[in-house]
Each structure stands twice: as C-alpha cells, then as structure tokens.
C-alpha positions in Angstrom: -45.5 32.9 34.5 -45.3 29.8 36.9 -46.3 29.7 40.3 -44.4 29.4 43.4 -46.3 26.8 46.0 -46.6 28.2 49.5 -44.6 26.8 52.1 -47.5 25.2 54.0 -48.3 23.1 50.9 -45.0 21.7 50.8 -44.8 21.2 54.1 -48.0 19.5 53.8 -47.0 16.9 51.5 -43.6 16.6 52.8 -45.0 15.2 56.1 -47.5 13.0 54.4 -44.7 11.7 52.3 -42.8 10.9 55.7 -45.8 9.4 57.1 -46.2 7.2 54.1 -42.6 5.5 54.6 -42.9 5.1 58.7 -46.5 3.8 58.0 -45.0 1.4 55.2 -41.6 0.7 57.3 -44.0 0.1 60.3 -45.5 -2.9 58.0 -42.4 -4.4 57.2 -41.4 -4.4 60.7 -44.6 -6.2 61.7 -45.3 -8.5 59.0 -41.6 -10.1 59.5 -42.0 -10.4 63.1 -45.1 -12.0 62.8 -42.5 -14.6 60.7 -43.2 -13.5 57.3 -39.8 -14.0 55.2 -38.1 -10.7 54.3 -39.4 -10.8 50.3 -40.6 -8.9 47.3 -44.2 -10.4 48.5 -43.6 -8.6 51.7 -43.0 -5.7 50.3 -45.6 -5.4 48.0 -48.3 -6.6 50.7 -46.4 -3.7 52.9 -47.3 -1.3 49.8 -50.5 -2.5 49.1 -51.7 -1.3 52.7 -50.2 2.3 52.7 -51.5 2.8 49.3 -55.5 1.7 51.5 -54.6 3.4 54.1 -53.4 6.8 51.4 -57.2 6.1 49.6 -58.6 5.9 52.9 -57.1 8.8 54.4 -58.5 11.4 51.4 -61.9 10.8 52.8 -60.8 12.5 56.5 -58.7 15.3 54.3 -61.9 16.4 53.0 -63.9 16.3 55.9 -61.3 18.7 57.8 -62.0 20.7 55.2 -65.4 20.9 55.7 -65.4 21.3 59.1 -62.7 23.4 59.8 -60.8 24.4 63.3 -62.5 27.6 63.4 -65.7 25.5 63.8 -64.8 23.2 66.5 -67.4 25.1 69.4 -69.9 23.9 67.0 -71.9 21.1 69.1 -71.8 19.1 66.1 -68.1 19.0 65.3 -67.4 16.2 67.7 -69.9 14.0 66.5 -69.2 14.4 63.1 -65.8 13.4 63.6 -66.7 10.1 65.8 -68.6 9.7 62.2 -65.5 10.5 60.4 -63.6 7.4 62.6 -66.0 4.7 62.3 -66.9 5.8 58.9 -62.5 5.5 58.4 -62.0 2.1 60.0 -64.6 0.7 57.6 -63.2 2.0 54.8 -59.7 1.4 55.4 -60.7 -2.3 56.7 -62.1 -2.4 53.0 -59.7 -1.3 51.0 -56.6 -3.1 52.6 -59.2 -6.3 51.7 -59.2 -5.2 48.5 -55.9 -4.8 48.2 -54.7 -7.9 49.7 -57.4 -9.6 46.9 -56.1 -7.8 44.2 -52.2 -9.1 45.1 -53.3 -12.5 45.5 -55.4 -12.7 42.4 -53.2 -11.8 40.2 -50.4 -14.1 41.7 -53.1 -17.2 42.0 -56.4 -16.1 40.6 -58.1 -15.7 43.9 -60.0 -13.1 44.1 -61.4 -13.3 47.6 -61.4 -10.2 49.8 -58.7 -10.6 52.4 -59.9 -9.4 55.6 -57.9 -9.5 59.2 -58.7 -11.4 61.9 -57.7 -12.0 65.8 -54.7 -10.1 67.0 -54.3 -8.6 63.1 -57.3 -7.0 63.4 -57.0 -5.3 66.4 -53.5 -4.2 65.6 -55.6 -3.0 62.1 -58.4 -1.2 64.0 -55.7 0.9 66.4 -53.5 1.9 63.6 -56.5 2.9 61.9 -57.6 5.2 64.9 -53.9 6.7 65.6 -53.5 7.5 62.0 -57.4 9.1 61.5 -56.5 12.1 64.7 -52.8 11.7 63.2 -54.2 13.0 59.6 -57.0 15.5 61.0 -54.5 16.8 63.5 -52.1 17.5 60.6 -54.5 19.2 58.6 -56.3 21.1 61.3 -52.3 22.3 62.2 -51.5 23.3 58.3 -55.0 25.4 59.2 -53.9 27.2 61.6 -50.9 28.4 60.1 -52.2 29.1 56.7 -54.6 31.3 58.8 -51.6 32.6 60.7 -49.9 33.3 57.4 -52.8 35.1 56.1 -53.5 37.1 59.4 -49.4 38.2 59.3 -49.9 39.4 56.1 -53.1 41.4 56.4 -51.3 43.0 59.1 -48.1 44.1 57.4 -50.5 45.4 54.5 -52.7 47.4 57.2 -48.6 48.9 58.6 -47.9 49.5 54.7 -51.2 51.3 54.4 -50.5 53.2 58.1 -46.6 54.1 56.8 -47.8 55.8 53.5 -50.2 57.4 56.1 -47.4 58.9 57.5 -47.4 61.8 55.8 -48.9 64.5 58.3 -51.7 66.5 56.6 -49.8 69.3 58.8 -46.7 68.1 56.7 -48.5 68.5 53.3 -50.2 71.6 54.2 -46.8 73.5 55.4 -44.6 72.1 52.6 -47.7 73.0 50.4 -47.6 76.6 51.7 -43.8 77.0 51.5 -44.4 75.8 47.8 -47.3 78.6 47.2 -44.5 81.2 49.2 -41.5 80.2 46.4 -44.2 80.4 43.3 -45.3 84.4 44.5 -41.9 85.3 44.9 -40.2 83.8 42.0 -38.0 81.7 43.8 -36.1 80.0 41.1 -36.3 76.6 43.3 -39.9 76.5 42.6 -40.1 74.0 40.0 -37.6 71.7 41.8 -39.4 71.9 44.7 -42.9 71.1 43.2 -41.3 68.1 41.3 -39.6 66.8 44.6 -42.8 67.0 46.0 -45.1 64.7 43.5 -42.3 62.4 43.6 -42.5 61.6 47.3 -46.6 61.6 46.8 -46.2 59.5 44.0 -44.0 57.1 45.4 -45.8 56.8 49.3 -49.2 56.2 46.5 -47.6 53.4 44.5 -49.7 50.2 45.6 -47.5 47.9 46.9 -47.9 44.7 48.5 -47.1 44.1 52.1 -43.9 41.9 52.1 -42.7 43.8 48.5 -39.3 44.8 48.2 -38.0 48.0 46.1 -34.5 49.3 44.7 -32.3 51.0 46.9 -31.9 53.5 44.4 -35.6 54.4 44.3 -35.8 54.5 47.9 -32.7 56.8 48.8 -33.9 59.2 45.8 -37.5 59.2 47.7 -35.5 59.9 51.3 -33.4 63.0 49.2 -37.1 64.4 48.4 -38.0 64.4 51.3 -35.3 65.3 53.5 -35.6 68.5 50.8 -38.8 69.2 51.2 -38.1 68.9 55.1 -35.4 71.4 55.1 -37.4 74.1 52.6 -39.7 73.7 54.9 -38.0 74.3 58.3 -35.1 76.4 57.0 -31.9 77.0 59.0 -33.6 74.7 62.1 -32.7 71.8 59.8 -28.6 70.8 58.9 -29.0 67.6 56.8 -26.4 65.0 56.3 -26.9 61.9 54.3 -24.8 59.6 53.0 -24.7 56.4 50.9 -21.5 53.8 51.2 -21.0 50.7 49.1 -22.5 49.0 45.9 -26.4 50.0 46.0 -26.7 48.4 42.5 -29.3 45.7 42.7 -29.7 46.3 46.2 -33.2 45.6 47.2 -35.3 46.4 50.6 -39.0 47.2 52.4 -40.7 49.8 50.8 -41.0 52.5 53.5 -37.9 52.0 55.4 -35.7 55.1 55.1 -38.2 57.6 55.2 -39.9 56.8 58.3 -37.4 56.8 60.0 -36.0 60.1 59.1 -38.8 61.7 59.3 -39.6 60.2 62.8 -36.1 62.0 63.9 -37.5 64.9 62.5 -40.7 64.9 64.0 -39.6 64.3 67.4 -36.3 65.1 68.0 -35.4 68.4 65.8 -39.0 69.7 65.3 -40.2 70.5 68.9 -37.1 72.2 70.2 -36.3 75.6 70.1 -33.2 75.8 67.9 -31.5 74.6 64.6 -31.0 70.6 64.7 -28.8 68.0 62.6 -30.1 64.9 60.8 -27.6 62.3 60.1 -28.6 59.2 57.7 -26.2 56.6 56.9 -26.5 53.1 54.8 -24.1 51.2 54.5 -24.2 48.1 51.8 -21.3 45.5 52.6 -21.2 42.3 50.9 -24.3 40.6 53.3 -26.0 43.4 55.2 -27.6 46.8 54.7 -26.5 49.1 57.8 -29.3 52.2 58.5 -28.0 54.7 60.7 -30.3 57.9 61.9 -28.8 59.7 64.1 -30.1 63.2 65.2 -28.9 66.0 68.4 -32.8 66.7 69.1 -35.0 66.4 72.2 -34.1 62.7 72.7 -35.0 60.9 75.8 -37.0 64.3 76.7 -39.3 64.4 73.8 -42.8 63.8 74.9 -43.0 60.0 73.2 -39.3 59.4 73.8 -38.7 59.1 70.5 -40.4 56.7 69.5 -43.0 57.9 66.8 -45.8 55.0 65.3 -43.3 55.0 62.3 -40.2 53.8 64.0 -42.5 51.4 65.6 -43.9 49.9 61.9 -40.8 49.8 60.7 -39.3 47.8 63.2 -42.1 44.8 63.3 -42.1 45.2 59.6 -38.5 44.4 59.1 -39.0 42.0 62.3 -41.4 39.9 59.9 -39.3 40.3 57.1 -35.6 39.3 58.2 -36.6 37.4 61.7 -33.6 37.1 63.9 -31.4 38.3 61.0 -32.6 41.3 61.9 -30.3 43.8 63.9 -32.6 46.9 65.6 -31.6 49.2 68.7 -33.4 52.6 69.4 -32.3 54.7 72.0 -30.9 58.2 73.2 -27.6 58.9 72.0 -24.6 59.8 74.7 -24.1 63.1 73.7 -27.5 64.0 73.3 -30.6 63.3 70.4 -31.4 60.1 69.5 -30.4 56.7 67.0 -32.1 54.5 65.0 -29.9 51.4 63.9 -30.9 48.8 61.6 -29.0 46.1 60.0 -30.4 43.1 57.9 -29.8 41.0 55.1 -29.3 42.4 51.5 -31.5 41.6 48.8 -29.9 41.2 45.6 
C-alpha cells in the first residue's frame, strides 16, 4: 500500500522549488542589466548557477541535520556553522566555475574554470551568505514543526490513552456488582447485560491511534451500551433519551466522542443529586456537519467542578486538533436548569 508524504515534506520542497525560480529569475534579472542580451545563452548560464548553487546548498541540508535546533546552546553550534558559511562560499564559488566551464566548453572547447571577479564577485559572495542562513533557517523551521507535529500527536495519544481511562474503577466495580445481583437472582437481562458490558470494554480496549477516526454506527452502538449499563446501574435516578437523526451511513468521527460526554453529564450532573435525572443525547448528520447535543436537568452550574469533568475537557481539545476552527463547541448551564454540551464539526465520509 503506497505512502502518503507528510505535509512538512511537501512543504519542504515546495519552498525550495520557489526558491529555485526567484534565485534563477534573480539571475536573469542581473545578468541583463549588467547588458547581457535577453538569449537562450542567458538562460542557460542563469540555470547553470541555480543548479551550483542547488549542489552547493545539499552540503548545509546535511549539516542542519547534524546539528539540529535542539542543539543550538551547544558552544559549538555557532562555530560550526561559521564553518558551514565559508566552507559554502567556496563551494558554491567552485561549482558555478565549473559550470560556467562546462557551458563554454562545450559551445567553444574551453574548458577553463570561470571564476567571478570585481563587482560579480561580491554580488556572488552576498548571495551566497543570504541563501546559506536562507537554507539553514528553512530547515531549522521544517524542524520545529516536524517536532511540533510529533509533540501534538504524542499528546492526543496520551488524551486517547486518558479517555479509555475514563472508565471509573468505581464504574466497573458497581456495574460489575449490579451484573453479579441480576446472575443470583435470575434476572432474565443477565446475559444482555454481561454482553453490553464486554462490548463497551472491548471497544474503550481497541488500540487506536490518536487522530483515528471510527463509524458512527460503532460509536452510537458503544454510547447505547453504556447509557444501558448506566441506567441498570442507577435505576429509576436515570430517564435516558437518545436519539439519532439523518444518514449515519459512512459517517465517520474521533473515537471517544459520544461517550465521554454522556458519561461526563452523568457523572456530574445526575449522579450527585438527590433525585431521578434525565439524559438527553442528540446527533444530528446533515449534508456537511455532525451536530452532538447532551443535555441533562442535573446539578449544573452547582456541581462541584461545574460541569466540567477531564472528559469534556479531552474531548474538546481533541476535536479542537482535529477540525480547527471548523470546530463549533459551547459548554455551559442550561436556562432551565442542568447543563449542555454542544458540538458541531465536519463529517467524515
């Protein structure tokens, strides 16, 4: 199965293809001000000194490599790059020389290195020096943000790894018990309840990656698990209402989105207070957006973390990272009491 290039590389070479025409096009421009007559000799000898300065440039690609920004408190690291500029200008000096020989050899048979002198030179040697921090600052800035990449996603795996953490050992150990109370009395919704129940540890197991996407499908039949394990386990304190509008075929989203959320509601809205509490969870799939709406009547605003439990809080940057400013996301108290979660972001199909 092919490959997909990361963005950085691309961008990478796309900027040193645009370098490569404004270095060439910044030839042109001198070499027929300096009277040259606009020609196909012009525009080879304009050519013939990007592709030096391309051979020349490889050199100061490899030595950012080797000394890398994460190194720069080194007391060496300066140095080594004055080493890397004079070490440059020589080389790109020589192999414009060469180039200029091989061009006029073949048209003449004069094979004598070409080398600039007065005004040309200098012109050469300043070029030289803008394009040397031009090339290591490009590559020390791809760098960073390869290494900003990487550090965004070992964060959203460490919130993948936190979400399927989410499931309270207090949680497991009471829906365990209500499981061990249905098996010793017979209860006929035993063997539901035990399947329901591997099915929500088997899906918060599965080893995702961080920036994975799942089925719709899979992860509204994971939220029904659980929202049924939730209310065996709390009883009349729990009215559930759930409810899934528009085409969910193909529909794709963040693993872990739906049940966080609910379960935050449960935890602290409906859990801590002293009566029965309703759960509301709506998603909506138009043509361009998934709409999430929780909405429950618990503790609200007066619950001791205000509603706002570390899974609400994981979902939210992870969809953040996902969808960017596509991303819709208000949580809050609700007028009449409780709170709501609302979330609305591009569908993937």
């Amino acid at each position: 199965m092919p490959t997909q290039e990361s963005p950085t590389i691309w961008q990478s070479r796309r900027l040193a293809l645009i370098a490569a025409a404004l270095l060439f096009t910044t030839y042109l421009v001198v070499f027929i001000d300096a009277g040259a007559q606009p020609s196909l000799g012009v525009w080879a000898d304009a050519a013939g000194n990007v592709v030096a300065a391309v051979i020349a440039a490889w050199p100061v690609v490899l030595l950012c490599r080797a000394l890398p920004w994460r190194l720069a408190d080194r007391i060496w690291f300066v140095p080594a790059h004055i080493c890397g500029v004079l070490a440059f200008l020589a080389l790109w000096a020589l192999t414009t020389a060469a180039s200029l020989a091989l061009r006029t050899g073949l048209r003449s048979g004069d094979w004598t290195l070409v080398w600039f002198t007065g005004p040309a030179r200098s012109w050469q040697g300043m070029t030289a020096l803008v394009m040397y921090f031009a090339i290591a600052g490009g590559c020390y800035a791809a760098q960073a943000a390869r290494d900003a990449s990487e550090a965004a996603a070992l964060q959203l795996a460490a919130e993948l790894r936190a979400l399927r953490a989410q499931l309270d050992p207090h949680l497991l150990f009471n829906t365990l018990h209500s499981l061990l109370e249905l098996v010793r009395s017979g209860d006929e919704r035993a063997d539901e309840a035990i399947e329901r129940f591997a099915r929500v540890a088997r899906y918060v197991a599965e080893g995702r990656t961080a920036g994975s996407t799942v089925s719709l499908r899979d992860e509204w039949r994971m939220l029904e698990d659980y929202l049924a394990l939730e209310a065996l386990r709390l009883g009349p304190r729990l009215t559930l209402q759930h409810t899934l509008l528009g085409d969910a075929t193909e529909v794709r989203l963040p693993a872990l989105t739906l049940q966080p959320l609910a379960e935050n509601a449960i935890r602290h809205g409906i859990a801590p207070r002293a009566g029965p509490g309703t759960l509301e969870v709506r998603v909506h799939v138009t043509d361009g957006a998934i709409d999430i709406t929780v909405d429950d009547d618990g503790l609200g605003a007066a619950a001791p973390s205000s509603g706002q439990g570390t899974g609400l809080a994981i979902v939210h940057k992870r969809l953040q990272t996902m969808y960017g400013d596509a991303l819709a996301f208000t949580a809050g108290p609700r007028r009449e009491g409780g709170w709501r979660v609302h979330a609305r972001f591009p569908r993937h199909a």
